[in-house]
N, C-alpha and C positions, 0 to 999 in steps of 0.2 A: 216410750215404745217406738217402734219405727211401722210409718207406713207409707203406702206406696200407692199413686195415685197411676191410673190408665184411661187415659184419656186422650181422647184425638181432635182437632180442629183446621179449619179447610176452608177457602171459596165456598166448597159444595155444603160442609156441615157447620160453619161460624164457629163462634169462638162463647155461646151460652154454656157449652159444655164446660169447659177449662176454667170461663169464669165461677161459674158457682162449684166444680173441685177446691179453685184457691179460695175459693169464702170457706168451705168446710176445713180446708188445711189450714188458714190462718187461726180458724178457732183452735183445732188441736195444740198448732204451735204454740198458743198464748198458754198452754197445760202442759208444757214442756216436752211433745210429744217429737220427734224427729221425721220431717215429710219431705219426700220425694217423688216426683214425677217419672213415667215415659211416655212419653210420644212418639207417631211417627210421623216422619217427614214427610206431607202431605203440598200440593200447589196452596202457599199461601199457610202456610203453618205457624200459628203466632206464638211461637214458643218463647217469645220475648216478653209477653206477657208472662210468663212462671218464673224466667229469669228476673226480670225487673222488680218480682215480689223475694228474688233470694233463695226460691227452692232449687237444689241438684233438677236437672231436667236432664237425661238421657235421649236421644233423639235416635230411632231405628231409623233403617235406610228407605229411602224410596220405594214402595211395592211397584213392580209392572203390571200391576190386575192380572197376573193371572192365579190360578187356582183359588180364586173365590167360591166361594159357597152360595147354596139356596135363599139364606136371608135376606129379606128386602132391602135391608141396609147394604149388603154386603161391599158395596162397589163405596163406600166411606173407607174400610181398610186398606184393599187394596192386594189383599194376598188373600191364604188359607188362615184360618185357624191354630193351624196346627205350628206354621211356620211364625206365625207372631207370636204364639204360645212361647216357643223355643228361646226367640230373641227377649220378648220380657224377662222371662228366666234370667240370661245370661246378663241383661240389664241391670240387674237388681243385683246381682253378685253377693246372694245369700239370702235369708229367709226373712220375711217381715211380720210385725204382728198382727196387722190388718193389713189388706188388698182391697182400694176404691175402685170400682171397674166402672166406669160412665161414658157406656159405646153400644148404639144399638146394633153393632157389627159383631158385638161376640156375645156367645150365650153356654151353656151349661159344660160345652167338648173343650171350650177355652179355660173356663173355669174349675173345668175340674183337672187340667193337668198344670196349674198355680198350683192346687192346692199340697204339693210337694213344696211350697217356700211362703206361703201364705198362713198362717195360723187362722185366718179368719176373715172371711168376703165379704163386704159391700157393694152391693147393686143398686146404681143408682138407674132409674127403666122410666121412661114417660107413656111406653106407648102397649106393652103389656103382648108382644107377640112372640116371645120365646121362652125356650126353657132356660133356668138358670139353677145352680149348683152354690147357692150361696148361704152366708149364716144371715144377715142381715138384709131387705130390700127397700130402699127408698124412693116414693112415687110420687111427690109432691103436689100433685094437679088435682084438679076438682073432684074429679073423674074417677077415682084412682081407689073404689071402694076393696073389699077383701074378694069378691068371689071372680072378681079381675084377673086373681092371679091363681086363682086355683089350678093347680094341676102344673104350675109353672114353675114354683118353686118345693123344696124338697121338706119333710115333716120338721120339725123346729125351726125351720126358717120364721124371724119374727120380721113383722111388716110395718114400715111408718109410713103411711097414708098420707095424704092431704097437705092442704097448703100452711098449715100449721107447722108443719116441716122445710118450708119452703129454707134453702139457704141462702140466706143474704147479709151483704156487710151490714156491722155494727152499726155503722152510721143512719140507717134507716129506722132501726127501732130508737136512736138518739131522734131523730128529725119529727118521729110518728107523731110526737104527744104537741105538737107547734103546727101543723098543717091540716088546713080545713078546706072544703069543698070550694071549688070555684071564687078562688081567691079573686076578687072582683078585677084588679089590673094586671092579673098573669099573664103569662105569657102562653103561649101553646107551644109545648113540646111534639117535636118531630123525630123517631127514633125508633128504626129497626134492626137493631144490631149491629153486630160489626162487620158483618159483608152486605148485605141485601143487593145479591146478584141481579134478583127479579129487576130492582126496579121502583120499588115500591116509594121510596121517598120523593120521588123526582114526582110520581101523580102525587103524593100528600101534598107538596108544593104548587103544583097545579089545580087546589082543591084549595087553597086556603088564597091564592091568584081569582080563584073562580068567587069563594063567598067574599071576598070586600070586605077585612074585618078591619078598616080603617087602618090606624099607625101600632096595632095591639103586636107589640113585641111579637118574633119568634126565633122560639131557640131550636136552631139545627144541629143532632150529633150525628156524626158521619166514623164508621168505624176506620182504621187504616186500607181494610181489604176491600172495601167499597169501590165496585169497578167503574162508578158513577161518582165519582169523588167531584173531579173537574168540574160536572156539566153543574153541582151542586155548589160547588164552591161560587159560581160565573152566578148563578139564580140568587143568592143569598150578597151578590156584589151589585147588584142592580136595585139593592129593596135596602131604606136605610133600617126598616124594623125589624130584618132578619140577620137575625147573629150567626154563625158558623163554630160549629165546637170541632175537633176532633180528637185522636186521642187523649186521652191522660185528665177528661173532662170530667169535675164534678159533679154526677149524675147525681146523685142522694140531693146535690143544693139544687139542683134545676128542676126537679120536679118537684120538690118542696114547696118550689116558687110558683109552681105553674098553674094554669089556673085549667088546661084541659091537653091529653094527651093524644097521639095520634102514633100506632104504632101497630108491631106483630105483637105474636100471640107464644111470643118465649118465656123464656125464666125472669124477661123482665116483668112479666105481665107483671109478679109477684112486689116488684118494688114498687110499682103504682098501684097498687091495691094498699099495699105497707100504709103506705099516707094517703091516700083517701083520694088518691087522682082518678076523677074521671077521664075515662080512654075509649076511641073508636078504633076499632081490632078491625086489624086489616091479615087473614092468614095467610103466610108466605109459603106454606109447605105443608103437604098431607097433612104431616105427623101434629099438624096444631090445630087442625078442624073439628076435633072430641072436646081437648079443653078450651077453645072458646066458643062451641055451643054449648058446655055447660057455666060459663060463664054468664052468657045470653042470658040463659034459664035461670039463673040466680039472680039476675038485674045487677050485677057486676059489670057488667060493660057493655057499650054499644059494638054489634058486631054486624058489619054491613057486608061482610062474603070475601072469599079468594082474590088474591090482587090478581089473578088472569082474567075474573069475572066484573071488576067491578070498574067505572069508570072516574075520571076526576070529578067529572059533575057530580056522582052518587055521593062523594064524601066532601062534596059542598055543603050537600042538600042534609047531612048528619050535622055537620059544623052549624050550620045558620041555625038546626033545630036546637043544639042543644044550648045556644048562646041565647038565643029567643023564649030559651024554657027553663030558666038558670035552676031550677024546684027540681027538675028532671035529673040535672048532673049531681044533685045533692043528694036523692036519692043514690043513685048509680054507685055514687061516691060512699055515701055511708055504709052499702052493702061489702063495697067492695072492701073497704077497712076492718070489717068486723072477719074475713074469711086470712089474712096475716097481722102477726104482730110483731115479725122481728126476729124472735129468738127460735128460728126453728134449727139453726147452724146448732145452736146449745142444746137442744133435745138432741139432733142426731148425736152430739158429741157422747150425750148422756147414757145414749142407746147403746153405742158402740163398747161403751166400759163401763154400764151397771152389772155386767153378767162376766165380767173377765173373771177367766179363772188360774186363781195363785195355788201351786203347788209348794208342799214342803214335807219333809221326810218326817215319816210317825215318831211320836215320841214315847215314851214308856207310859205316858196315863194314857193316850190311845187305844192303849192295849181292851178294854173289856168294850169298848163300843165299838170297832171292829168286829169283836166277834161277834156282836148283837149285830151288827149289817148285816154278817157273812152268814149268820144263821137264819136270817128272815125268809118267810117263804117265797119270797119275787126275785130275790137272790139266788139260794138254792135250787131254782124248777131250772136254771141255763147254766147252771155249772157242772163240767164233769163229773163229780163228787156231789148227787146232791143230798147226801146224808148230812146230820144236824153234827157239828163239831162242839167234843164235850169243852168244858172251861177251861179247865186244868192242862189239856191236851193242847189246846189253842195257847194257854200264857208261856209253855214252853215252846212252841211254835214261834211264838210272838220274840223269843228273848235270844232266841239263834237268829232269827233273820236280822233282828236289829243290829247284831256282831258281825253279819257275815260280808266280806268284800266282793261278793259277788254276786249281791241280790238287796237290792233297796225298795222302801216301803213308800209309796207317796203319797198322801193327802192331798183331793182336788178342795179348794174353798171357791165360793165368791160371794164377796162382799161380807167374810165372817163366819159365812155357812157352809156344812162339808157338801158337797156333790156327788164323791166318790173315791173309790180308791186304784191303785193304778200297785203292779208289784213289776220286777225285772227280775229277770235272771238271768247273769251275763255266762257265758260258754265259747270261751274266744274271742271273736269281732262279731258275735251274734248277741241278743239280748230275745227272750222270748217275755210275751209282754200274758200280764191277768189284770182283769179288770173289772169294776163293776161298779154301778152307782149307788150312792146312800137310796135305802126303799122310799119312795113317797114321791123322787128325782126323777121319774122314765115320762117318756114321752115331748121333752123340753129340747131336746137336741143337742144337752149337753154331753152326750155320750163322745160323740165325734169331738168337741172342743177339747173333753178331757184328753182324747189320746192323743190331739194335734200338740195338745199343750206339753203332754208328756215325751213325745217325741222330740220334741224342743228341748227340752230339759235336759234327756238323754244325751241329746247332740253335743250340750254344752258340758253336763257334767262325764259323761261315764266317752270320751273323744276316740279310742281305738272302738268301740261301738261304730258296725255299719252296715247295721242294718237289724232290723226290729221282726221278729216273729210272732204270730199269735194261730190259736191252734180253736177255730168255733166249729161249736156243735153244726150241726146240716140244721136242723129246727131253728135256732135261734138266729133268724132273719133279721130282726132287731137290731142285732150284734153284728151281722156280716154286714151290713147298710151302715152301720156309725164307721167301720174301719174301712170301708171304702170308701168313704166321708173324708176319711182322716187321710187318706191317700196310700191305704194297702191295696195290693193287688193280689187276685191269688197265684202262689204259688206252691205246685205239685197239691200236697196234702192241707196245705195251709196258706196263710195268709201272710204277705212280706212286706216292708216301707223300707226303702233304701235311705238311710242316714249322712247329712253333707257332716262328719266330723269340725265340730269348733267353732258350730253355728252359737249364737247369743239366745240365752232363755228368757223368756217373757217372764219370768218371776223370779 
């Protein structure tokens, strides 16, 4: 299948984002899956990261800020909505099976005009402040319970919670089961990312200067976009026990090795939790003050306040304690091991394609459990027709359409089980579409995947097709909400999705 990652990175937003996109796409790739990027060109855009791992990276132009919107994020994108909308479009150059979105600059207006080349969204959200238009939501942080998102995403949207989902390379769940609390000769790791504009390293430095921890190694990683690179490199050239990493550094070995961490409160938090590293969380940005007080609260980590707020001394005085209470960091440590384990990349993978749904045209034993769906009473109360259709009357119904060139039967499955049925009927470059799902199936949000999927289908098989009609009752809101889902609009008396002819079907 093909999918297609959105995602942005910056001085102002770092590079945690992009990083853990390419952990979730390396997973896919190893399942044969086809992943692509877009970004945009941002001051400091490390799109060399997605190339260096091999994916297609598309790069939009530079926004001027203007026409941003109300989002607190907003000034991360750099435009509207509307206009990034347009360009990812034209980026992707046809329809995908999934759409990754991990941007807290776009939300449900962005997402819901993809869903013309999207068959299916993922939301990757840390911070839980907008609406979103998606099938799938990913929130990996402590924090991150269900009634979070209430009212923010739409009915069937399914939710992966928690740091069990956290996505991180392979190599940490390799390294998990070998590393233990306060390895007695480790070293301290120092490591806020790949930019840390603030600042923050150079006081870590100044904090580990200040406790005197004799000749005890330190490993410094310094991202490329680190506007303090210099002043760190020159601090780390004066100290024979201070190493200098930069890019392209083996993090999964250095914190394996380490015996205690000193860092922000990003997506790394996850990989020193992975292996049982105890860490003093230092938050470099709003959006990380919720998951590392509930960190706190868990005894997951020491967390000593906002690097505007906090001084070198203060993160002396956490250093000497937790080196002088070594029971403490072992605690800290244990807790924080039991809340990841590695494989949350292989859940979301699991998530994304246990409910994919494969279409395939009815066959002649079909025929009598159709007409048991078609006659059910949950079926019937939304159809124009909701009188009960005799047997006989239905198996000749059933044995013309199966012959006729201008009208195909389709079967939604997933994973072996039907979902629903989907009919066409072609009348020039128009197709008018009926639909409905196996009874026992409503309320799941399969309704929208079926038609998205079906639309796909069309695209590929039935190519002078363009454009899709469907004709809903005014009552059946249900039904007007899945096909707007699917990316019908209305039109005059009914309901229309404009068809790209010669796009690829997902099944």
């Amino acid at each position: 299948m093909r999918i297609a990652f959105r995602v942005d990175g910056s001085e102002a937003i770092g590079t945690g984002h992009i990083v853990r996109c390419l952990t979730l796409a390396d997973r896919l790739s190893r399942d044969g899956h086809a992943c692509q990027f877009v970004v945009r060109a941002h001051g400091g855009t490390p799109a060399s990261l997605i190339e260096a791992r091999g994916y297609p990276c598309a790069i939009l132009p530079q926004a001027d800020g203007e026409g941003c919107d109300e989002l607190a994020h907003s000034r991360w994108l750099g435009t509207s909505q509307a206009r990034d909308a347009a360009e990812t479009r034209a980026a992707l150059d046809g329809t995908v099976d999934w759409l990754v979105v991990d941007h807290y600059a776009l939300d449900h207006r962005w997402q819901s005009e993809l869903r013309a080349v999207a068959s299916q969204i993922l939301v990757v959200d840390d911070i839980a402040d907008r609406v979103h238009d998606c099938d799938l939501l990913l929130d990996q942080n402590l924090q991150g319970d269900r009634d979070r998102y209430a009212g923010l995403v739409p009915a069937g949207c399914r939710l992966l919670l928690g740091p069990r989902y956290a996505l991180l390379a392979p190599r940490f769940a390799e390294l998990r089961a070998k590393a233990g609390a306060m390895r007695p000769d480790g070293a301290v790791l120092v490591y806020f990312g790949g930019v840390d504009a603030q600042g923050a390293t150079l006081t870590a430095l100044d904090a580990l200067a200040d406790a005197d921890l004799g000749d005890r190694r330190i490993d410094v990683v310094v991202g490329d976009l680190n506007p303090h690179r210099a002043a760190i490199v020159e601090w780390c050239r004066l100290r024979d026990q201070a190493h200098f990493h930069g890019g392209g550094t083996d993090m999964p070995a250095l914190m394996a090795e380490a015996s205690l961490a000193i860092g922000a409160a990003g997506t790394t938090t996850w990989e020193r939790c992975c292996l049982g590293l105890p860490t003093i969380l230092v938050t470099i940005a709003e959006n990380q003050r919720a998951g590392a007080l509930a960190l706190a609260r868990e005894g997951a980590a020491i967390w000593v306040g906002d690097h505007a707020e906090i001084s070198a001394a203060t993160l002396a005085a956490a250093l000497r304690t937790l080196f002088a209470a070594p029971h403490l960091a072992e605690v800290v440590a244990s807790r924080a091991a039991r809340l990841v384990d590695g494989h949350g990349a292989h859940r979301v993978a699991c998530a994304m394609f246990s409910d994919a749904i494969d279409l395939r045209p009815a066959a002649a034993d079909d025929c009598d459990r159709i007409w048991e769906w078609r006659n059910d009473d949950r079926t019937r109360r939304h159809s124009r027709d909701p009188s009960p259709v005799a047997l006989e009357t239905h198996r000749k119904w059933f044995t013309s359409t199966l012959s006729s060139p201008d009208r195909i039967l389709l079967i939604g499955e997933c994973e072996g089980d039907p979902v629903g049925v989907l009919r066409y009927d072609r009348t020039g470059d128009t197709a008018t579409i009926s639909v409905y799902l196996v009874p026992g199936r409503e309320g799941r949000g399969e309704g929208a995947r079926l038609i998205r999927t079906g639309s796909r289908w069309l695209a590929s098989h039935w190519p002078t097709v363009t454009a899709i009609d469907a004709e809903i009752l005014e009552i059946n809101r249900a039904s007007a909400g899945a096909f707007a889902a699917a990316g019908f609009s209305r039109f005059l008396s009914h309901y229309r999705c404009p068809l790209t002819p010669g796009t690829q079907s997902s099944s």
